[in-house]
PyMOL CGO cylinders between C-alpha atoms (Angstrom):
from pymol import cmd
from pymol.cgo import CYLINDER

trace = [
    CYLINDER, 120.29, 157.12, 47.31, 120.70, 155.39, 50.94, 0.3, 1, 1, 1, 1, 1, 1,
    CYLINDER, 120.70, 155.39, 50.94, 121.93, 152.10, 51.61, 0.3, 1, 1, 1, 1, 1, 1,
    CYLINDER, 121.93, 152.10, 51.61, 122.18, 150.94, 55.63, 0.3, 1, 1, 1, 1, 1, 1,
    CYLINDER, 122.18, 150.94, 55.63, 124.47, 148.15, 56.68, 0.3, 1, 1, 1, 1, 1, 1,
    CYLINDER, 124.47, 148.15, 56.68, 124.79, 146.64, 60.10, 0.3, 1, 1, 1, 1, 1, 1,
    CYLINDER, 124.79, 146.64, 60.10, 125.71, 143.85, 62.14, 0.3, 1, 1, 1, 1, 1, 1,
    CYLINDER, 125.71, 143.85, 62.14, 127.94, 142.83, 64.13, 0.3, 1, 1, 1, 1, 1, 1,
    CYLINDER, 127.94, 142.83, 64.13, 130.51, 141.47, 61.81, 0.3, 1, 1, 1, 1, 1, 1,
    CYLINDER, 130.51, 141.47, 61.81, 132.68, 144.09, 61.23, 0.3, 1, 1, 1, 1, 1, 1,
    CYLINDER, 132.68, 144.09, 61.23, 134.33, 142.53, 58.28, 0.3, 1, 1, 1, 1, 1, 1,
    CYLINDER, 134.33, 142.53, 58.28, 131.51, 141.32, 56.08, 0.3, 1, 1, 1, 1, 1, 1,
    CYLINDER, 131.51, 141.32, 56.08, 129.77, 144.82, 56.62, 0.3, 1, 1, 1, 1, 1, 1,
    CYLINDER, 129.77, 144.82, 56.62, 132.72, 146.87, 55.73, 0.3, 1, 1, 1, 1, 1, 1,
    CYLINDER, 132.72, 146.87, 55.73, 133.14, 144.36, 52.63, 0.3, 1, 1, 1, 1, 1, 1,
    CYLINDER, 133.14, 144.36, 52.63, 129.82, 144.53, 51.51, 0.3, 1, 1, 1, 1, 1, 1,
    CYLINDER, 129.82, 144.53, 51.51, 130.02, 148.33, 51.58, 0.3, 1, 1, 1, 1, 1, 1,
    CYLINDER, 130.02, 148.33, 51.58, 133.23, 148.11, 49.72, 0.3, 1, 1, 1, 1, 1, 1,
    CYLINDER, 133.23, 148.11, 49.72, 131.68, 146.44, 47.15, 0.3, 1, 1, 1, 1, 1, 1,
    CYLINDER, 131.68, 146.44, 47.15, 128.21, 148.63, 47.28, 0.3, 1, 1, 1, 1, 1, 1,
    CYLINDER, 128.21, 148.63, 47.28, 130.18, 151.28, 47.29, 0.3, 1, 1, 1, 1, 1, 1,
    CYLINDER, 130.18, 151.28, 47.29, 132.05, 150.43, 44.05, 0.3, 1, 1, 1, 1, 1, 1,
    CYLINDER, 132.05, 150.43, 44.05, 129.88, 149.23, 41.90, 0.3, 1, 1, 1, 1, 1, 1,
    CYLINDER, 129.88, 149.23, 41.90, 127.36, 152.76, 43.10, 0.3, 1, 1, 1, 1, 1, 1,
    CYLINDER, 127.36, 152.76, 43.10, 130.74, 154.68, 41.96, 0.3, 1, 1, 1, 1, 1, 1,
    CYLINDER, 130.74, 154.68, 41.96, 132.14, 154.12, 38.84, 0.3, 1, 1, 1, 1, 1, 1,
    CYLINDER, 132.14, 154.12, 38.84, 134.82, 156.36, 36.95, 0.3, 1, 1, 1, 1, 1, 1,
    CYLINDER, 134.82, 156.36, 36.95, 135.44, 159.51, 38.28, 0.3, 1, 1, 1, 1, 1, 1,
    CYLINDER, 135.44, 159.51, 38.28, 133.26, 159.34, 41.32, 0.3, 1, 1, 1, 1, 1, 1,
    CYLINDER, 133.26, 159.34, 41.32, 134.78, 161.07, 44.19, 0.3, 1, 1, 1, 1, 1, 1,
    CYLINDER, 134.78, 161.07, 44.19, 134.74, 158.67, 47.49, 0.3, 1, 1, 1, 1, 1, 1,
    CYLINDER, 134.74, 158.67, 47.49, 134.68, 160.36, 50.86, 0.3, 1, 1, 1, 1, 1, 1,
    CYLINDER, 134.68, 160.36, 50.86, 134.46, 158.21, 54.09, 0.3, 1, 1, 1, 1, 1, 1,
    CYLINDER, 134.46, 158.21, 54.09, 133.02, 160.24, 57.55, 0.3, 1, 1, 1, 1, 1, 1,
    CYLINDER, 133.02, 160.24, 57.55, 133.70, 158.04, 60.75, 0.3, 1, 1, 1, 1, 1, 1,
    CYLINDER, 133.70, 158.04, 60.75, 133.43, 158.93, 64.16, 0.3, 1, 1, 1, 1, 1, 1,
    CYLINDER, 133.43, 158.93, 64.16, 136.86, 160.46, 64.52, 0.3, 1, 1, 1, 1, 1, 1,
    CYLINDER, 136.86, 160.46, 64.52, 135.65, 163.20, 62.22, 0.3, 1, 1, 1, 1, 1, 1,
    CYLINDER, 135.65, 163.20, 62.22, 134.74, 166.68, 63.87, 0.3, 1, 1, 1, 1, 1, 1,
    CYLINDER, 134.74, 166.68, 63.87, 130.80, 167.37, 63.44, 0.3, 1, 1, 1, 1, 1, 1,
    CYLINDER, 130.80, 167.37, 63.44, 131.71, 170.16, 60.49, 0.3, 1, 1, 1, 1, 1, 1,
    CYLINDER, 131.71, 170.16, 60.49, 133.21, 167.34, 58.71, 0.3, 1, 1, 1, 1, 1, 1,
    CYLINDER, 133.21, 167.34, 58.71, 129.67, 165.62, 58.48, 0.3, 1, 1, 1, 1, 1, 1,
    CYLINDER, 129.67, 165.62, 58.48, 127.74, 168.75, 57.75, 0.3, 1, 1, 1, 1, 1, 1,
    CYLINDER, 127.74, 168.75, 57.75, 130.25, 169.56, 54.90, 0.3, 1, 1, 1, 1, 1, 1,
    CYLINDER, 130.25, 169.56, 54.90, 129.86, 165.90, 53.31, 0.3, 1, 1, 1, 1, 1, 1,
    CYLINDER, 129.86, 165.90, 53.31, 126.05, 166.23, 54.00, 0.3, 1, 1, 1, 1, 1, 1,
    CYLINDER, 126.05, 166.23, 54.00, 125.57, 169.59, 52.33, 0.3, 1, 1, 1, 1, 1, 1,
    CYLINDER, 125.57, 169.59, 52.33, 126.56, 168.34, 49.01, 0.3, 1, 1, 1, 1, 1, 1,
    CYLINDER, 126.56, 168.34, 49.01, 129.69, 168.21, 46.69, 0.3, 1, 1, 1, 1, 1, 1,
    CYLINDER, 129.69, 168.21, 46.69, 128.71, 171.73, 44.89, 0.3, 1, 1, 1, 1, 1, 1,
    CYLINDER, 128.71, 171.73, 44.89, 128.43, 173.53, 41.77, 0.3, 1, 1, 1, 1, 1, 1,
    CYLINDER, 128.43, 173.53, 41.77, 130.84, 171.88, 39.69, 0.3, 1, 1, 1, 1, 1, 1,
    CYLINDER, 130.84, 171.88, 39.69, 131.44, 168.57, 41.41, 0.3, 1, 1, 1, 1, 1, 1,
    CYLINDER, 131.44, 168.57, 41.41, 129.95, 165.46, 39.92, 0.3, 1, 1, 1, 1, 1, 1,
    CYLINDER, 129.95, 165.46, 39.92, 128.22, 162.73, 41.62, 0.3, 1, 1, 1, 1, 1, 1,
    CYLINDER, 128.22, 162.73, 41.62, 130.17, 161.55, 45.19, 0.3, 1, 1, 1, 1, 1, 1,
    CYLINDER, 130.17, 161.55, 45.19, 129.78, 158.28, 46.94, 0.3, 1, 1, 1, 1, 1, 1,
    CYLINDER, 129.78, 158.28, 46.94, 129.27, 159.04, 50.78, 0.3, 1, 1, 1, 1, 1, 1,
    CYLINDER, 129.27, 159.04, 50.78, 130.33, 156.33, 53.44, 0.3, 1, 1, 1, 1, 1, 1,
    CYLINDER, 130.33, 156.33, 53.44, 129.01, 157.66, 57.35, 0.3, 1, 1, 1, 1, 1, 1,
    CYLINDER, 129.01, 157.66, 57.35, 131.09, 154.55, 59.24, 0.3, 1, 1, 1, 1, 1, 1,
    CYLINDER, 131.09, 154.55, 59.24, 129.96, 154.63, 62.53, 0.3, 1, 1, 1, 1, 1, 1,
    CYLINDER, 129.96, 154.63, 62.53, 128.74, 158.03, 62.97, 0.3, 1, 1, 1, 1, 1, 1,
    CYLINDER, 128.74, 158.03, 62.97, 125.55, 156.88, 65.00, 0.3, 1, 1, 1, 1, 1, 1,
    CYLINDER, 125.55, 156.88, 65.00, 128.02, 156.60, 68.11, 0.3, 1, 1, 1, 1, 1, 1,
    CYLINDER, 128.02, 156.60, 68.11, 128.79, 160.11, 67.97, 0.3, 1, 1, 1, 1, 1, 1,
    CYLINDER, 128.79, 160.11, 67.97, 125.62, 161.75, 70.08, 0.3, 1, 1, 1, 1, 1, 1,
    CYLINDER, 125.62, 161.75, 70.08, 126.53, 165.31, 68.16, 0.3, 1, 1, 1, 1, 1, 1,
    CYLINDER, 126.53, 165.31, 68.16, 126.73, 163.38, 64.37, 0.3, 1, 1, 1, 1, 1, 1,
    CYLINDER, 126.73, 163.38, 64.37, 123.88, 160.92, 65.32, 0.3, 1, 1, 1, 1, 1, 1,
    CYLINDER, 123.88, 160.92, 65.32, 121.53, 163.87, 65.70, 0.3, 1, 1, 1, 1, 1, 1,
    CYLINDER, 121.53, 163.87, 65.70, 122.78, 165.56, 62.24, 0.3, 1, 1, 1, 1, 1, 1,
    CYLINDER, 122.78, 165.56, 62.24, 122.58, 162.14, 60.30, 0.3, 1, 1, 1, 1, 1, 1,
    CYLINDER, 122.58, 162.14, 60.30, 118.83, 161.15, 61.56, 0.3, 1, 1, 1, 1, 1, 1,
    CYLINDER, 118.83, 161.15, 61.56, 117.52, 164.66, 61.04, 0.3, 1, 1, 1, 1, 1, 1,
    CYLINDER, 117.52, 164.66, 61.04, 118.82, 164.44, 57.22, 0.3, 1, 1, 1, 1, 1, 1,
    CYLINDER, 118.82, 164.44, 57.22, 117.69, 160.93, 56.49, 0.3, 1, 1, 1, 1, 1, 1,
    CYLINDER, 117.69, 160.93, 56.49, 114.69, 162.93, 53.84, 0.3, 1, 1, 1, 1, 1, 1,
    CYLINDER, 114.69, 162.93, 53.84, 117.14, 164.94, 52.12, 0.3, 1, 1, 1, 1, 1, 1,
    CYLINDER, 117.14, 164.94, 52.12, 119.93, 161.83, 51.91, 0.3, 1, 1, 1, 1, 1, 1,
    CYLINDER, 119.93, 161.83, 51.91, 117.22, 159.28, 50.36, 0.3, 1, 1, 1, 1, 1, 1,
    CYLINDER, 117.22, 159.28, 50.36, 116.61, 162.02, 47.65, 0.3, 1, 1, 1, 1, 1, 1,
    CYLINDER, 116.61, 162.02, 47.65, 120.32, 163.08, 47.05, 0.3, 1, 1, 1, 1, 1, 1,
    CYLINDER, 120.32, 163.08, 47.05, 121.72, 161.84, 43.34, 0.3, 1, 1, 1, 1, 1, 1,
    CYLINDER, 121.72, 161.84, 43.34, 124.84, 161.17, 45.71, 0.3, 1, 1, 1, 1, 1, 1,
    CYLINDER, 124.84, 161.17, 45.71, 125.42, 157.80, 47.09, 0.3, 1, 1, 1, 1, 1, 1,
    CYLINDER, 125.42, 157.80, 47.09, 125.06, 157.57, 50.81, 0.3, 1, 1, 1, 1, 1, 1,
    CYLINDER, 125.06, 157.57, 50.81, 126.01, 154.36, 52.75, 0.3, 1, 1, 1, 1, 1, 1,
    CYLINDER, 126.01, 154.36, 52.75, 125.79, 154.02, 56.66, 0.3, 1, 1, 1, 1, 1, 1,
    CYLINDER, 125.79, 154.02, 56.66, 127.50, 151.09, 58.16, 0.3, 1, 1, 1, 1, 1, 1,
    CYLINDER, 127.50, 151.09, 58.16, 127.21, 150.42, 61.76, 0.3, 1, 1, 1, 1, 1, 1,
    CYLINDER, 127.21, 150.42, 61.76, 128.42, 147.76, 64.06, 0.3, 1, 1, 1, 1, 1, 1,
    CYLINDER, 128.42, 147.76, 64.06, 125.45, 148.30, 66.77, 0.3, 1, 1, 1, 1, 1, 1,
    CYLINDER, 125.45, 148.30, 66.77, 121.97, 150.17, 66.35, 0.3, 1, 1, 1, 1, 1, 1,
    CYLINDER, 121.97, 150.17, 66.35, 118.78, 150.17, 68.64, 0.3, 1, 1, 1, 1, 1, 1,
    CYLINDER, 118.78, 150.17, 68.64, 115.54, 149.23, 67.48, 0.3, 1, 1, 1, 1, 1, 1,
    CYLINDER, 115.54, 149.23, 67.48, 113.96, 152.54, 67.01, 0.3, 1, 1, 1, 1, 1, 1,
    CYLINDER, 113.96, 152.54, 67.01, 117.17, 154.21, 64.98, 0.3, 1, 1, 1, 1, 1, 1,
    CYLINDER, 117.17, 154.21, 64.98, 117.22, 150.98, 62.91, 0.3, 1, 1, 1, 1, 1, 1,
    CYLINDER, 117.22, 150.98, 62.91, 113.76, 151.63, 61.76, 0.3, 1, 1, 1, 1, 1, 1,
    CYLINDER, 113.76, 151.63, 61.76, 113.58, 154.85, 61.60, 0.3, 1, 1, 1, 1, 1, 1,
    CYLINDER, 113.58, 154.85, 61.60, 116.95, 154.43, 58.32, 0.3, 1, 1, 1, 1, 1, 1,
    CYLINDER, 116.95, 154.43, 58.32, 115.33, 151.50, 57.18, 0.3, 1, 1, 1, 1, 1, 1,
    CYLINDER, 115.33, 151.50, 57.18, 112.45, 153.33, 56.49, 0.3, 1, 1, 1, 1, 1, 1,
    CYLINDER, 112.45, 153.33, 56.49, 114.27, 155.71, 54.23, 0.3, 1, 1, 1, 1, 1, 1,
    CYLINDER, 114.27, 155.71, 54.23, 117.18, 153.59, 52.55, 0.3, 1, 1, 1, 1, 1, 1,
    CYLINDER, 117.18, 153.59, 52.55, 116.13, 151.91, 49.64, 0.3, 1, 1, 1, 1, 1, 1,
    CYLINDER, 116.13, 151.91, 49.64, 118.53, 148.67, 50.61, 0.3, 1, 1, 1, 1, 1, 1,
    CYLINDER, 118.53, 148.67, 50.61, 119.04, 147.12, 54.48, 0.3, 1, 1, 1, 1, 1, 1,
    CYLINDER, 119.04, 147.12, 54.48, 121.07, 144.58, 55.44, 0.3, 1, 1, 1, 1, 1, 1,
    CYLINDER, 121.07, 144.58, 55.44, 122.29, 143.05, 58.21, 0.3, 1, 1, 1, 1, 1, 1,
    CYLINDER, 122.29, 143.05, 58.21, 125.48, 140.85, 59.29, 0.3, 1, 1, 1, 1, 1, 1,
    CYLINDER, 125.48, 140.85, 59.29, 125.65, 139.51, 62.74, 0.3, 1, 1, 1, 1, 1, 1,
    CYLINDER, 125.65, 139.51, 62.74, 129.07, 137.15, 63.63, 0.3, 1, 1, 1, 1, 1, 1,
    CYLINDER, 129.07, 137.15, 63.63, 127.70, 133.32, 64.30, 0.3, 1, 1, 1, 1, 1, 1,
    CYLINDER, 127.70, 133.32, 64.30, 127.72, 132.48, 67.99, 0.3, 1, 1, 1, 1, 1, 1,
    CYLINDER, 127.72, 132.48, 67.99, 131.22, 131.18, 69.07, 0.3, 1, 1, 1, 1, 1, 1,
    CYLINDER, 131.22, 131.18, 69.07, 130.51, 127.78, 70.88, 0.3, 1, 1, 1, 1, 1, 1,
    CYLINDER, 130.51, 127.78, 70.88, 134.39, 127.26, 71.82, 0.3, 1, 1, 1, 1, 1, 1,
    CYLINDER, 134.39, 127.26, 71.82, 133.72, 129.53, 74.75, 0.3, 1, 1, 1, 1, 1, 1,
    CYLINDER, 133.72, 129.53, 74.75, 134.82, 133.04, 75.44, 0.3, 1, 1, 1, 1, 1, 1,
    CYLINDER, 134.82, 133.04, 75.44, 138.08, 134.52, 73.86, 0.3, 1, 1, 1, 1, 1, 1,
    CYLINDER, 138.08, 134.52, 73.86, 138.81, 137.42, 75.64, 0.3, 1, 1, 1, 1, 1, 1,
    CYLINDER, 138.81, 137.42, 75.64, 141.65, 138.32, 77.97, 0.3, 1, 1, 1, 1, 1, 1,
    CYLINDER, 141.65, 138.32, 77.97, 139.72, 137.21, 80.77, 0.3, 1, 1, 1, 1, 1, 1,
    CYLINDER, 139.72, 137.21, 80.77, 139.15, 133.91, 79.85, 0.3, 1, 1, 1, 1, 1, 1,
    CYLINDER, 139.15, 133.91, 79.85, 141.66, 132.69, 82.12, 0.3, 1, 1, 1, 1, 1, 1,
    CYLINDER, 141.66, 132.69, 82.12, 140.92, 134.75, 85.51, 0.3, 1, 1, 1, 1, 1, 1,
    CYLINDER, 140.92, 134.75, 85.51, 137.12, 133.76, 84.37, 0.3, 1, 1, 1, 1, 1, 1,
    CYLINDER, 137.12, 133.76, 84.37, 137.83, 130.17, 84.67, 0.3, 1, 1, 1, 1, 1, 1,
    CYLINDER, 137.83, 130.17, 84.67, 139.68, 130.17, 88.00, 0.3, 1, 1, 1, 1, 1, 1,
    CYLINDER, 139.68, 130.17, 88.00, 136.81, 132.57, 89.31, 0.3, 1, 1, 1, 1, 1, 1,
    CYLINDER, 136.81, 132.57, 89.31, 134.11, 129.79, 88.37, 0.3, 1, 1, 1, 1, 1, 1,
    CYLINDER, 134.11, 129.79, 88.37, 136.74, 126.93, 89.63, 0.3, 1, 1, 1, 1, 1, 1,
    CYLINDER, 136.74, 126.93, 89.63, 137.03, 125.26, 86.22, 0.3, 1, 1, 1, 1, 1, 1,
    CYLINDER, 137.03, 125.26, 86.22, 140.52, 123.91, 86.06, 0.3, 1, 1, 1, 1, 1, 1,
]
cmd.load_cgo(trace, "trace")
């Protein structure tokens, strides 16, 4: 089973997995989260499967698709991850067109959560040298 999650709002996408995640789980369900910070063994150990005497594992891949080395391991197993009796859940903050629907076309559940437009202005730390740059007292 794949589920894809994306969008720019970071909380509401890791919330929603949160709660995908749990109610996909259950008792005794082994939860393993793979984010970019892993090394690309980690991800080919997760994606390889729990083995002979493990039960059923819920798989979160949180922002792997950043990772050029982990992006190419992910997209080539998309098949074998739609078919797996393991849970698999990829959240991601940004994805191009093509990548998008080239999951989406295997997940069985795609959603996305983009952050409304701020229309207070910027709020960054260079609001301020921004402002005397365009002259705006």
């Amino acid at each position: 089973m794949l589920l894809f999650f994306h969008g720019t709002d970071r909380k509401k996408v890791r919330a929603e997995v949160a709660t995908a995640a749990k109610d996909a789980g259950g008792k005794g369900v082994s939860m393993t989260r793979i984010t970019d910070a892993h090394t690309v063994d980690d991800l080919r150990s997760v994606l390889q499967g729990g083995g002979m005497f493990s039960g059923k594992r819920v798989v979160i891949l949180d922002g792997t698709l950043q990772n050029e080395e982990m992006r190419e391991i992910v997209l080539r197993d998309l098949a074998n991850l739609k078919r797996s009796e393991d849970a698999f859940f990829i959240a991601e903050e940004k994805v191009d067109a093509t990548t998008r629907k080239q999951i989406e076309k295997h997940s069985e559940r795609s959603e996305k959560f983009d952050a409304p437009k701020s229309a207070e202005g910027e709020k960054t730390i260079f609001a301020l040298a921004n402002a005397l740059r365009r002259g705006d007292k």
